[in-house]
SEKOLFI-826010 format. One line per field, with one value per residue: x, y, z of N, C-alpha, C in turn; residue in three letters; residue number from 1. Coordinates in Angstrom, 1 decimal, decimal comma, padded with zeros to 4 digits. Layout:
BEGIN
n.px (X ...)
n.py (Y ...)
n.pz (Z ...)
ca.px (X ...)
ca.py (Y ...)
ca.pz (Z ...)
c.px (X ...)
c.py (Y ...)
c.pz (Z ...)
type (Ala ...)
seq (NUM ...)
***
This chain:
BEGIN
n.px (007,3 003,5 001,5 -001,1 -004,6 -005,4 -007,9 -008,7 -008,9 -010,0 -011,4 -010,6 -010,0 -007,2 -004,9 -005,4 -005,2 -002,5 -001,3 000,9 000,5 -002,3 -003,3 -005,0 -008,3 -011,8 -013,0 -015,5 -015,9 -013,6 -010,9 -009,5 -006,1 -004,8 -002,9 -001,5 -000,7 000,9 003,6 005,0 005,5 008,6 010,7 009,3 008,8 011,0 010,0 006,7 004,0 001,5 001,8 003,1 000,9 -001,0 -003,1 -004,0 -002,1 -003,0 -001,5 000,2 002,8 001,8 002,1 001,1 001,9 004,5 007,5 010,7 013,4 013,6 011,9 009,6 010,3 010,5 007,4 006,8 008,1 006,8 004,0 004,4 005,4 002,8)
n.py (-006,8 -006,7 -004,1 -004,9 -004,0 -004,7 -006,1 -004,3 -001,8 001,8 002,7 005,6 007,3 008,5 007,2 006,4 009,1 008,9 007,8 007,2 005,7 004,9 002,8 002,5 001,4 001,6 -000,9 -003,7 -003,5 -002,6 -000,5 -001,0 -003,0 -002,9 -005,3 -005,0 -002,9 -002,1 -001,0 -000,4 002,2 002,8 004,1 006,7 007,4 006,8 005,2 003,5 005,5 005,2 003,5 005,5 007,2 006,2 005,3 003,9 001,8 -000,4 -001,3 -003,7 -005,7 -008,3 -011,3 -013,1 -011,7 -011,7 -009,8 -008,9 -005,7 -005,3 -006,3 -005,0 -002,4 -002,0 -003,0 -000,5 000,8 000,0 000,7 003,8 003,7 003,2)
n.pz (-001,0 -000,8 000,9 003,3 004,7 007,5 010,1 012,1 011,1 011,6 009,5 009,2 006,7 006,4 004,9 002,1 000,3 001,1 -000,9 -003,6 -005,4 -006,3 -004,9 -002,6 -001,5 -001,0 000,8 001,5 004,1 005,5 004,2 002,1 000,1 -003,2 -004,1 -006,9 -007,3 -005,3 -004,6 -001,7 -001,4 -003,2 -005,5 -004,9 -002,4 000,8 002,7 003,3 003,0 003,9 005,9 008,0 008,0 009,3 011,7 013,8 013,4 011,6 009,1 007,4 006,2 003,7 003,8 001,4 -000,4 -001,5 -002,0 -003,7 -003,0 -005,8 -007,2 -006,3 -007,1 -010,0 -010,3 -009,4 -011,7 -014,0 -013,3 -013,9 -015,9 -017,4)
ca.px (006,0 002,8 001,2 -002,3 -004,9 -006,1 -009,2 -008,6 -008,8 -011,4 -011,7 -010,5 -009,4 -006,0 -004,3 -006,1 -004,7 -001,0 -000,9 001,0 000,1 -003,5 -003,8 -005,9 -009,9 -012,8 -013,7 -016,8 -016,0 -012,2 -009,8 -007,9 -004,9 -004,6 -001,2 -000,8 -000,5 001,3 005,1 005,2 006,0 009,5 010,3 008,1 009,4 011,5 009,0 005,2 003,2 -000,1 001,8 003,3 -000,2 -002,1 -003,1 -003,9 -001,2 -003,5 -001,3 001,3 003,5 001,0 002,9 000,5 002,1 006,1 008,3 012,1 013,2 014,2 010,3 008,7 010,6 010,3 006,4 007,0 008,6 005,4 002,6 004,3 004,8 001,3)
ca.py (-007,4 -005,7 -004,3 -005,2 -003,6 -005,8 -005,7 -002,9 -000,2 002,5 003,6 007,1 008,3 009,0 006,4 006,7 010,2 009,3 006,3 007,5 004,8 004,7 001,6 001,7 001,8 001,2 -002,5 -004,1 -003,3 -001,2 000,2 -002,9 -002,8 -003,2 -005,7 -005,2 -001,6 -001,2 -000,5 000,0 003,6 002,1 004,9 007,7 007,8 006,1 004,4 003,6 006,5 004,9 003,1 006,7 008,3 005,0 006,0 002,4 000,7 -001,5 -001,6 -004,7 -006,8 -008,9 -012,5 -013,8 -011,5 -011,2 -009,2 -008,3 -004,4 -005,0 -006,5 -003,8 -001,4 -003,0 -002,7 001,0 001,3 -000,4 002,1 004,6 003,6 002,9)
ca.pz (-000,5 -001,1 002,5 003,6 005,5 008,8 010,7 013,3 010,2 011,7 008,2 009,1 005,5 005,8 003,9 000,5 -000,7 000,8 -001,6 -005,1 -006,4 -006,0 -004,1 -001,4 -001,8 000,3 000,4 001,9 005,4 005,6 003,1 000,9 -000,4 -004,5 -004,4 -008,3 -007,5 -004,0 -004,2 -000,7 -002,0 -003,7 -006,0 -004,5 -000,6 001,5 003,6 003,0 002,8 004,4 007,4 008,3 008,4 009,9 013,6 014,7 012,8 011,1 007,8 008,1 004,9 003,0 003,2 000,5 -001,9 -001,2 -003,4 -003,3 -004,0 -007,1 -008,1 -006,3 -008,2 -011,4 -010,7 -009,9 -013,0 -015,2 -013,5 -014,4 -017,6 -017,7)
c.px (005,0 002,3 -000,6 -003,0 -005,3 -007,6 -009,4 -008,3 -009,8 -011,4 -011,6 -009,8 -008,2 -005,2 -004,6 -005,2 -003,3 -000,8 -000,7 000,8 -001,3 -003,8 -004,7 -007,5 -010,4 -013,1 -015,2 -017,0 -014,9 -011,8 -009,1 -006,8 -004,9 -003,0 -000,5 -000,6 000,2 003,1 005,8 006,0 007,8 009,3 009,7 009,2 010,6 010,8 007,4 004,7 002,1 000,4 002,4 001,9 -001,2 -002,0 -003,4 -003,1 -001,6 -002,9 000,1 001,7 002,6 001,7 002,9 001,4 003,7 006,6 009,4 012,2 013,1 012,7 009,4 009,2 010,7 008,9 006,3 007,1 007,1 004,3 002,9 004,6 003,2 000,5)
c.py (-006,3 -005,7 -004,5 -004,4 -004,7 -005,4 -004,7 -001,7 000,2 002,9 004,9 008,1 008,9 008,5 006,8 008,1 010,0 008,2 007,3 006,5 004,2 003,4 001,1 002,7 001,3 -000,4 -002,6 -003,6 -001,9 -001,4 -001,2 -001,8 -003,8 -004,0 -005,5 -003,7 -001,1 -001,9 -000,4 001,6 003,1 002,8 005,8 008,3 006,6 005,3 004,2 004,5 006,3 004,7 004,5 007,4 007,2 005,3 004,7 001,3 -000,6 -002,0 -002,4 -005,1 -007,7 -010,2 -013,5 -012,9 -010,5 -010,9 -008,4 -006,6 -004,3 -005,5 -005,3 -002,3 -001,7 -002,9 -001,3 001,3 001,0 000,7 003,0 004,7 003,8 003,8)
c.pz (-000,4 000,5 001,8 005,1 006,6 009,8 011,6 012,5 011,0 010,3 008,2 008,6 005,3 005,0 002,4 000,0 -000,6 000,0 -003,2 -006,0 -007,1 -006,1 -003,5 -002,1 -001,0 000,1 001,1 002,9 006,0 004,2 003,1 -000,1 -001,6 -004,0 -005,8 -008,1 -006,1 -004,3 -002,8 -000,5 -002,6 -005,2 -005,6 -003,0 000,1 002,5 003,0 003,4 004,6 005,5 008,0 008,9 009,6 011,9 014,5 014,1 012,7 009,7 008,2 006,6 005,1 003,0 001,9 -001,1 -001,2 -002,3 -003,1 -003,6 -005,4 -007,9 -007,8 -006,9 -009,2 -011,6 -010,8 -011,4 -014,2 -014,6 -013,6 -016,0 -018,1 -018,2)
type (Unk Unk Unk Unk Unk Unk Unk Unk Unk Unk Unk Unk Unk Unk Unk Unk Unk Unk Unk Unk Unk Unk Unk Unk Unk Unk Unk Unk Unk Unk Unk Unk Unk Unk Unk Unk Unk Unk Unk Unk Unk Unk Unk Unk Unk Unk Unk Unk Unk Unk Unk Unk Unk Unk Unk Unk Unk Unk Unk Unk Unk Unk Unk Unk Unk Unk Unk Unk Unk Unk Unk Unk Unk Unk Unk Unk Unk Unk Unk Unk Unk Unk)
seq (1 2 3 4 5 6 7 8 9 10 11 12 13 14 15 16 17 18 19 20 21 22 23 24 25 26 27 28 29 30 31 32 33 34 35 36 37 38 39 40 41 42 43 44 45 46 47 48 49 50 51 52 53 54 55 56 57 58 59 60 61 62 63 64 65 66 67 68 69 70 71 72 73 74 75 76 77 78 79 80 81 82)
***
């Protein structure tokens, strides 16, 4: 399942660099989360990167976009193909 940012981001830039997947970008208002590009680090780390560094634990599982290990590594596998 891809994660999602929520409305209590302050926007205070730490997420964005720990994403190896280059996911997260600024949106309108906070930092969004690419789902065709989040792994939830799967391949990379053993945990999500971003919710690690997130200081108001605004980054939660996306329900809108559920996905077993074996798909989120499977997209792993395609961006780095890419």
């Amino acid at each position: 399942m891809a994660l999602k940012i929520i409305d209590t981001c302050i926007n205070c830039d730490a997420c964005p660099a720990e994403c190896p997947n280059d996911a997260i970008a600024m949106g309108s208002m906070i930092y969004e989360i690419d789902p065709a590009r989040c792994t939830e680090c799967v391949g990379h780390y053993d945990e999500p990167q971003c919710v690690t560094v997130c200081p108001v634990e605004c980054i939660v599982k996306d329900p809108a976009h559920e996905e077993s290990q074996e798909e989120l590594q499977a997209k792993f596998e395609r961006l780095q193909a890419a």
